[in-house]
C-alpha positions as CSV (number, residue, x, y, z in Angstrom):
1,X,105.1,162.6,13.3
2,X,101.5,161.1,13.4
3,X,98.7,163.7,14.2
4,X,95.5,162.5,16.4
5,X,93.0,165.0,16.0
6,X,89.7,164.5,17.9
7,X,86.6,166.5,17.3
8,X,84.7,167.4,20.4
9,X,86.1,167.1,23.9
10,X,83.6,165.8,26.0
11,X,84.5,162.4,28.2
12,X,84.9,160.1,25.0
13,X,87.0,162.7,23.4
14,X,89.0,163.5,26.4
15,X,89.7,159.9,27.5
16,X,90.5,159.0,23.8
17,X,92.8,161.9,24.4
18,X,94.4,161.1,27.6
19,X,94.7,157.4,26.9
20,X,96.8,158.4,23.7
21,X,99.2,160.2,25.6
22,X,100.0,157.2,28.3
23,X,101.0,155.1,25.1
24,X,102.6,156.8,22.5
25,X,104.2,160.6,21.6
26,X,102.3,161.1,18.6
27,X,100.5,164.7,17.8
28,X,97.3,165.2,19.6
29,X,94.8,168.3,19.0
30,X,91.3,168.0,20.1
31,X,88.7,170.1,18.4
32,X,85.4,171.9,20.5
33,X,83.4,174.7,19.7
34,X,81.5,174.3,22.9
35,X,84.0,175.3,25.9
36,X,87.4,176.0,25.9
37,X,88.1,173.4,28.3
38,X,86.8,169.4,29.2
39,X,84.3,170.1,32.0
40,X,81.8,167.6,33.7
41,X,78.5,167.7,31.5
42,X,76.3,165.9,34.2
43,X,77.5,168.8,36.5
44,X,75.8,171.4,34.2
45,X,72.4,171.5,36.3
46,X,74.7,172.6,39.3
47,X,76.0,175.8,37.1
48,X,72.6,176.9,37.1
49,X,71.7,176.6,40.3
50,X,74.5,178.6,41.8
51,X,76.5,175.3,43.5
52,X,79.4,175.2,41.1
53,X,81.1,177.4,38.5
54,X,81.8,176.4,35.0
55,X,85.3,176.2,36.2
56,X,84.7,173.8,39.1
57,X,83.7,171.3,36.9
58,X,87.0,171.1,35.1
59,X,88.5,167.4,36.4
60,X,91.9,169.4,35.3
61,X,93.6,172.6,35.9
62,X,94.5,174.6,33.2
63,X,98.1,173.7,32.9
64,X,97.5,170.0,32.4
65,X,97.2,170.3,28.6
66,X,100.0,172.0,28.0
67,X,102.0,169.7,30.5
68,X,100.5,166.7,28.5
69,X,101.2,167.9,25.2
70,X,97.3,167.8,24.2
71,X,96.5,170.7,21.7
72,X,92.8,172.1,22.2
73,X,91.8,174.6,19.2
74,X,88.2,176.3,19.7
75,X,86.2,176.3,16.2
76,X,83.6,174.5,14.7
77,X,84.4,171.6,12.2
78,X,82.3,172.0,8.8
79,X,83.4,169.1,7.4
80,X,86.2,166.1,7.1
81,X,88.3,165.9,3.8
82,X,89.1,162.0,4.1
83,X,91.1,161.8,0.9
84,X,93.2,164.8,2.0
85,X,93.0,163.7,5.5
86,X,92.3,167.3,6.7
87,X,89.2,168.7,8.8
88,X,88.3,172.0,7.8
89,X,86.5,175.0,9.9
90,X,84.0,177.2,9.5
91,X,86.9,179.8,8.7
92,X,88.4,177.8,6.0
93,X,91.3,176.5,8.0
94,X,92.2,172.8,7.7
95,X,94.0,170.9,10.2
96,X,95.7,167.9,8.4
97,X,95.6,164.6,10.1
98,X,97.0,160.9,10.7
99,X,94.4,159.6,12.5
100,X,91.0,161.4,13.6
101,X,88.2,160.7,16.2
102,X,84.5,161.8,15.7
103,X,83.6,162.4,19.4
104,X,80.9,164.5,18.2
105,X,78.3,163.4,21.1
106,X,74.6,164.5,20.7
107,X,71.7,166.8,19.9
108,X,68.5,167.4,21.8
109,X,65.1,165.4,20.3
110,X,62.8,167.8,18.3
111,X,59.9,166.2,16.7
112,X,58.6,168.7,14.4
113,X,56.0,170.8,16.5
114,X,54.9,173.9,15.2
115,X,57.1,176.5,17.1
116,X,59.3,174.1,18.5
117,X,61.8,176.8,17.3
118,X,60.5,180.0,18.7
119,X,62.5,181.7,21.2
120,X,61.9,181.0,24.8
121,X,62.2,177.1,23.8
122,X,64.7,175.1,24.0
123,X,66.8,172.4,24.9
124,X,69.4,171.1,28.0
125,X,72.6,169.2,26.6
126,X,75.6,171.8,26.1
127,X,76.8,174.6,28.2
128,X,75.2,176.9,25.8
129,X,71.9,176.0,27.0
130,X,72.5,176.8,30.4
131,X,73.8,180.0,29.6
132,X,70.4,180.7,26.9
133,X,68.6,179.3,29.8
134,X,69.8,182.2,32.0
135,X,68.3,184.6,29.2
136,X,64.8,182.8,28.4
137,X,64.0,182.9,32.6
138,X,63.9,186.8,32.6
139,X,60.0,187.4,33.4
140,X,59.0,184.0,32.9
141,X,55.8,183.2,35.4
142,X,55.6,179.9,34.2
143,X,57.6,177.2,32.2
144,X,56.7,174.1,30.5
145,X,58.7,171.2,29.9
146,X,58.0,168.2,27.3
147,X,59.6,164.9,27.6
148,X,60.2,162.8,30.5
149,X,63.6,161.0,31.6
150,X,66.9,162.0,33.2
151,X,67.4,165.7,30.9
152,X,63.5,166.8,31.8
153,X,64.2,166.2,35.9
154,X,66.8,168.0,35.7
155,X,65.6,170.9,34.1
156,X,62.4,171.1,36.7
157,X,65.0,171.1,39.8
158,X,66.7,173.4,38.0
159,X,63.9,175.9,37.4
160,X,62.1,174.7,40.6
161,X,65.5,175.9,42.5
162,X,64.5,179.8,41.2
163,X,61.0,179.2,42.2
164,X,60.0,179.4,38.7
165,X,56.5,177.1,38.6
166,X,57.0,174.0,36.1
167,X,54.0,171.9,34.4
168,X,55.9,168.7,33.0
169,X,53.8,167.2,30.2
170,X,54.4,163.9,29.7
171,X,53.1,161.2,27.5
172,X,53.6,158.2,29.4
173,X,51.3,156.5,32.3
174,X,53.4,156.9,35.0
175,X,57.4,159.2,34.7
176,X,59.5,157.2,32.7
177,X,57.7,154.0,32.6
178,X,59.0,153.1,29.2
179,X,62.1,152.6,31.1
180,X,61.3,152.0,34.8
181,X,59.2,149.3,36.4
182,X,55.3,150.9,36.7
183,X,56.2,150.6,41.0
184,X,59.4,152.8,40.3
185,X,58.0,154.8,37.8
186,X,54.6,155.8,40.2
187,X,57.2,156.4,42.8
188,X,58.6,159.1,40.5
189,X,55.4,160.7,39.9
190,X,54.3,160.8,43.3
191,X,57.9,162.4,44.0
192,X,57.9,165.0,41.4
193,X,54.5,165.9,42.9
194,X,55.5,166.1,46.3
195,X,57.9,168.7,44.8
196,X,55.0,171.3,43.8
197,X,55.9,170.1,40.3
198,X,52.3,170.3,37.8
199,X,52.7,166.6,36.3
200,X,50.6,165.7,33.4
201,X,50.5,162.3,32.5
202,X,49.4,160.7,29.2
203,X,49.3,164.1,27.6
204,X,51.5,165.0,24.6
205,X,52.3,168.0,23.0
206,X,50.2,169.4,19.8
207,X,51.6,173.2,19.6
208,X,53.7,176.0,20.9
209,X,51.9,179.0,20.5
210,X,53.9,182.8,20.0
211,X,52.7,185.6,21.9
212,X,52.7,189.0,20.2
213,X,56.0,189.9,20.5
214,X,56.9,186.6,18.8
215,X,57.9,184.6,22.0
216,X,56.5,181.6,23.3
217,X,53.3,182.8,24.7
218,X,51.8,179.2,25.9
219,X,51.6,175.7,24.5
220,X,48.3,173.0,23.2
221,X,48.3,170.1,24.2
222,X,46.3,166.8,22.7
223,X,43.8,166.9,25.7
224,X,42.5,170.6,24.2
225,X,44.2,172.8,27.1
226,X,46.4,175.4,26.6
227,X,48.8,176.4,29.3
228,X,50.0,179.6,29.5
229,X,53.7,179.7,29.7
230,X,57.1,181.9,28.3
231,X,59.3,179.2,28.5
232,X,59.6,175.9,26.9
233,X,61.6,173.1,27.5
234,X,62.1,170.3,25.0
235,X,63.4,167.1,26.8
236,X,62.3,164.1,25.1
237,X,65.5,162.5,25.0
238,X,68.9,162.8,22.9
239,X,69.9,161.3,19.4
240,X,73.4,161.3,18.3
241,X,75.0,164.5,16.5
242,X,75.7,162.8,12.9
243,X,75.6,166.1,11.1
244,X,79.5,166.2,10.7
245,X,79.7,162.6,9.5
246,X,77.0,162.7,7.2
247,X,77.7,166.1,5.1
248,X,81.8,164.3,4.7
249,X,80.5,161.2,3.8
250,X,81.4,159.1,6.5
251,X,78.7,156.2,7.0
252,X,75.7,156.7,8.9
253,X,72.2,155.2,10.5
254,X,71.1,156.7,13.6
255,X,74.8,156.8,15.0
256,X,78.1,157.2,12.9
257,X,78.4,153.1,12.0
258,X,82.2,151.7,14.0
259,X,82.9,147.9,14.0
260,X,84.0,146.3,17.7
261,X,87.1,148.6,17.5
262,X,85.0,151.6,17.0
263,X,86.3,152.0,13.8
264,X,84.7,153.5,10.9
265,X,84.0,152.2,7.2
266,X,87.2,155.1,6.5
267,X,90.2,154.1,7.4
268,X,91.8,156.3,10.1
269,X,89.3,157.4,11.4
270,X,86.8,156.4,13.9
271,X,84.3,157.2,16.2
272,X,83.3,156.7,20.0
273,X,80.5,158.1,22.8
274,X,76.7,159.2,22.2
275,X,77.8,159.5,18.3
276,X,78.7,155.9,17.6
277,X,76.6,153.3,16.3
278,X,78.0,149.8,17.1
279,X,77.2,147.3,14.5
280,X,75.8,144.2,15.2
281,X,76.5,140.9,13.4
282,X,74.1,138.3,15.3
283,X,71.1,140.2,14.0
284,X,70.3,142.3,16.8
285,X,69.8,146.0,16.7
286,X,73.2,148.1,16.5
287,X,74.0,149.7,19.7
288,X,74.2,153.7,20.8
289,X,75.4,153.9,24.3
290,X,74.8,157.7,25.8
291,X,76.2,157.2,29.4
292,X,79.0,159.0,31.2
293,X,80.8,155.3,31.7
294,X,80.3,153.9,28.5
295,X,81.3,157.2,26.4
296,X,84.9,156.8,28.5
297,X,85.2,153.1,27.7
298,X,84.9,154.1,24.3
299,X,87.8,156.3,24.9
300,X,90.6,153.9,26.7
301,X,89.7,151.5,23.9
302,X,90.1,153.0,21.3
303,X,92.9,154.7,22.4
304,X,95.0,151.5,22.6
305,X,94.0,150.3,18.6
306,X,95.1,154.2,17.3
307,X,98.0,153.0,19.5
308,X,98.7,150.0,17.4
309,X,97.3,147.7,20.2
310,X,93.5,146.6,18.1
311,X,91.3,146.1,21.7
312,X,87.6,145.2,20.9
313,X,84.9,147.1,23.1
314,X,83.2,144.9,25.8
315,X,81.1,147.5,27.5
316,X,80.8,144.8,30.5
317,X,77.6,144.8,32.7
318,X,75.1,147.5,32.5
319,X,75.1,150.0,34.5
320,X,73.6,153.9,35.3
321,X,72.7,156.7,37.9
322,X,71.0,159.3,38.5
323,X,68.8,161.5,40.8
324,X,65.2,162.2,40.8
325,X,65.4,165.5,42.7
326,X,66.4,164.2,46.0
327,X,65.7,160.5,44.9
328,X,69.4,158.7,43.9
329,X,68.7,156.3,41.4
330,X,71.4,153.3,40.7
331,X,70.6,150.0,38.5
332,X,73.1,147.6,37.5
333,X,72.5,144.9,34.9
334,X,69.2,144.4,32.8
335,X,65.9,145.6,34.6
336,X,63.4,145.8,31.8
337,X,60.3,148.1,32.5
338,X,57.9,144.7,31.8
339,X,59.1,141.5,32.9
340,X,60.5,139.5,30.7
341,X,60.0,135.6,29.5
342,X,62.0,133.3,32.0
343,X,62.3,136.2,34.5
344,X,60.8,136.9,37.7
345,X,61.3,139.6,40.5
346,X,61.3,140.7,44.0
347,X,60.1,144.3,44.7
348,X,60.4,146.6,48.4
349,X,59.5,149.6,48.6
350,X,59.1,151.9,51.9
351,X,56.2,153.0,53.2
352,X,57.3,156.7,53.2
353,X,57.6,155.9,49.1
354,X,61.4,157.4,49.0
355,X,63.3,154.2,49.1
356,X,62.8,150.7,46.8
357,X,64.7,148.1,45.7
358,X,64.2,145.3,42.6
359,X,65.8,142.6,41.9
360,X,65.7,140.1,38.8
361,X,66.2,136.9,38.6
362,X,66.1,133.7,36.5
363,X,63.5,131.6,36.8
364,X,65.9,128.4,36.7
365,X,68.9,129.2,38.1
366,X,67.4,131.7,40.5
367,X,70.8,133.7,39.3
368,X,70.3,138.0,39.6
369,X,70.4,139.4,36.6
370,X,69.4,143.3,37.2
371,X,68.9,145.6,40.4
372,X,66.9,148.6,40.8
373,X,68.1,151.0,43.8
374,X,66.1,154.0,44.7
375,X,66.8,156.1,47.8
376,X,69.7,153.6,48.8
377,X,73.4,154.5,47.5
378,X,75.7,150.7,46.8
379,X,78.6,149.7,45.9
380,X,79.1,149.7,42.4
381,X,82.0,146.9,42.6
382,X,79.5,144.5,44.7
383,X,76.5,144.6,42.8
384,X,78.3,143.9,39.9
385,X,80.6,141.0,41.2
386,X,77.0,139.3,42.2
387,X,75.5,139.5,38.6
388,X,79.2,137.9,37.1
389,X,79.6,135.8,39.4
390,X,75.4,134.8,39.0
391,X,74.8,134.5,42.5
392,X,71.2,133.7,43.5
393,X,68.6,135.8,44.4
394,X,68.4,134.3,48.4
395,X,72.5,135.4,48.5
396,X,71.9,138.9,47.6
397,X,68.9,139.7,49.5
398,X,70.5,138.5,52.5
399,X,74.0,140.4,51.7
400,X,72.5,143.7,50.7
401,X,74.3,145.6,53.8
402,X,77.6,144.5,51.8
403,X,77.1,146.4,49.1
404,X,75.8,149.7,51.1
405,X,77.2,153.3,50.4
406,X,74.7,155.3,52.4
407,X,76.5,157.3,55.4
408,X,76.9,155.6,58.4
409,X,74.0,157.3,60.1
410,X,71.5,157.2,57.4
411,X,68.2,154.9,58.1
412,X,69.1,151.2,57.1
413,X,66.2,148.9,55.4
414,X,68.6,145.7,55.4
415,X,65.8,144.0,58.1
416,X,62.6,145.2,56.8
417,X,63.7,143.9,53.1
418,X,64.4,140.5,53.9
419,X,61.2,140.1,56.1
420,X,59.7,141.4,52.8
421,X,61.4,138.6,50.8
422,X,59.9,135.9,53.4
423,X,56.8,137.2,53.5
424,X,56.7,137.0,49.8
425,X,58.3,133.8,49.1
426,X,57.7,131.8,52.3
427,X,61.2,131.5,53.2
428,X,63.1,132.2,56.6
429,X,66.1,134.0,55.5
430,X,68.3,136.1,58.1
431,X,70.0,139.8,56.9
432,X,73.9,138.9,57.0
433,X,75.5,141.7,58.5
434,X,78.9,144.1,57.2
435,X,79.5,144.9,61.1
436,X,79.0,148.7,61.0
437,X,77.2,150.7,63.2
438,X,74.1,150.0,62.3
439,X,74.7,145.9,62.9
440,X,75.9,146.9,66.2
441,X,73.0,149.0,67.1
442,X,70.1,146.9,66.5
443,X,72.4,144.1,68.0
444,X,71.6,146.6,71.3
């Protein structure tokens, strides 16, 4: 019988795993040295914080595995045998296989600062940082964190939630503006703020300084300050966990190199989620994709060519989300953080500087082509019907209520965002209503 063994059971792994099972009866073991069981990594914040338990997180119960004949072993991987086509552990074991998935995921940025490895600093990615996190906050009276993005908000709610005071150091102009819009990015700053948060902007990181008992006793920055601190958090992004690949000889750049099928330069094995490195033939860059979504279309895909049923990946139209404390983020499509040649925008924002919304456009057809929500839940399924089907920029201003998610009591903005439009563009469009409440209500 043909054995799949897949190393690492996060969503890519799991899917892969899953997806397996629905089309054939072949052997299926997945490898982890992280948990004993798939559980929700964006949930990990809420472990901390006292909303969830680990177990809570677990999309399945227990039983499932055994139910659906998917074979989890604990143990850390030291390296693949592709001529023998067996991985081997740390304990010597090897586990022979027929076909194998690298769903190895990724490792937390460090970018060589002196006692970037002192204890009391550390990173957010795996459940074992929660858990060290647990440790390193005993007596801390203040922590630091390094790195803006979606990891280092996180982390501040998080510590913020056991009234632990946070300075965020941060080298950009405004939170995140090498990916957001400057008006989306500001509006994070002024949020984070509002939140008690000490936000330095434009400041890096020179040093991390160990106190006498050899822990983190305070940090330097390039500004010549040193903040006093006992715990350190490094959140300056991911990179993809290559360590496994590399050290058997499977090709790697900054990912583990798959072509379309997210196959490998090895045959039999392959390679899917934060890990993988998507070759590009047109001359572009090669593509990592670290998102929840992407890392399980990796999975039903290639699922179906281990299956005998070769599926090329189309990832499809972009898409992400988030939250900024108590700030939902959603974009769909391409929103670049500086406009783009043959692009153009419209931009709302509220005056309370809690809700905005961007959308871009072509400057020819007038077709959308990326959408920034903050503060405003949608639709996933109609925002990204109007970028496929390139619907103007007039259509979805005036249609925004068709796409909303938001509770049928929360505030709507439908109204004020379309007089924004006008007064912006000179036009006279009219907000096209769903027929909720809200529609109703203003209709008196």
């Amino acid at each position: 019988m043909e054995h799949l063994v897949i190393i690492g059971n996060g969503v890519a792994g799991i899917t892969t795993a899953r997806n397996v099972r629905k089309l054939s009866d072949m052997q299926i073991t997945v490898i982890s040295n992280e948990t004993d069981y798939f559980y929700s990594r964006t949930a990990l914040m809420y472990i901390f914080m006292g909303h969830m338990r680990l177990e809570d997180t677990q999309p399945y119960e227990n039983w499932f595995w055994e139910k659906n004949r998917i074979g989890l072993l604990r143990g850390h991987v030291e390296r693949v045998d592709h001529e023998k086509k067996v991985v081997v552990l740390d304990q010597g074991t090897e586990v022979p296989y027929t076909k194998l998935v690298l769903a190895t995921g990724s490792r937390s940025n460090k970018f060589g600062w002196p006692g970037q490895d002192l204890p009391g600093v550390q990173g957010l990615y795996h459940y074992q940082d929660v858990t060290l996190l647990e440790e390193n906050i005993a007596g801390v009276e203040r922590a630091v964190i390094v790195g803006g993005g979606l990891i280092g908000i996180e982390l501040a709610e998080m510590l913020i939630s056991r009234n632990i005071p946070v300075t965020f150091v941060v080298r950009e102009k405004e939170y995140w503006d090498n990916i957001l819009p400057i008006n989306e990015a500001a509006m994070i700053s002024n949020h984070v703020r509002e939140h008690g948060i000490d936000l330095r902007l434009e400041t890096n990181l020179v040093e991390i300084l160990a106190g006498p008992n050899g822990r983190v006793r305070a940090i330097t920055t390039d500004k010549g300050e040193e903040i006093s601190c006992q715990l350190v958090g490094l959140t300056p992004g991911v990179h993809p966990n290559i360590d496994l690949a590399k050290n058997s000889g499977i090709p790697t750049q900054r990912g583990i190199l798959v072509n379309d099928f997210l196959e490998t330069e090895i045959p039999d094995i392959y390679a899917a989620g934060d890990c993988a490195e998507i070759k590009v033939t047109d001359g572009g860059r090669n593509r990592i994709e670290q998102l929840w979504y992407t890392g399980r279309q990796h999975g039903q895909t290639v699922a179906r060519t281990i299956c005998g049923h070769p599926t090329e990946y189309e990832r499809g139209i972009w898409f992400n989300s988030a939250k900024f404390i108590d700030i939902e983020y959603h974009t769909y499509g391409f929103v670049s953080n500086v406009p783009r040649d043959g692009e153009s925008f419209f931009y709302w924002e509220d005056e309370g500087r809690k809700h905005c919304v961007r959308l871009v456009y072509d400057n020819t057809s007038k077709a959308v082509t990326g959408m920034n929500f903050f503060g405003i839940r949608m639709k996933h399924p109609v925002c990204e019907s109007w970028i496929r089907d390139k619907k103007d920029v007039e259509y979805v201003v005036q249609h925004l209520a068709d796409a909303n998610f938001d509770p049928e009591f929360f505030k709507p903005y439908w109204e004020k965002i379309v007089a924004a439009y006008n007064q912006q563009f000179g036009s006279r469009l009219t907000a096209k209503s769903h027929g909720g409440f809200w529609a109703k209500f203003l209709a008196g």
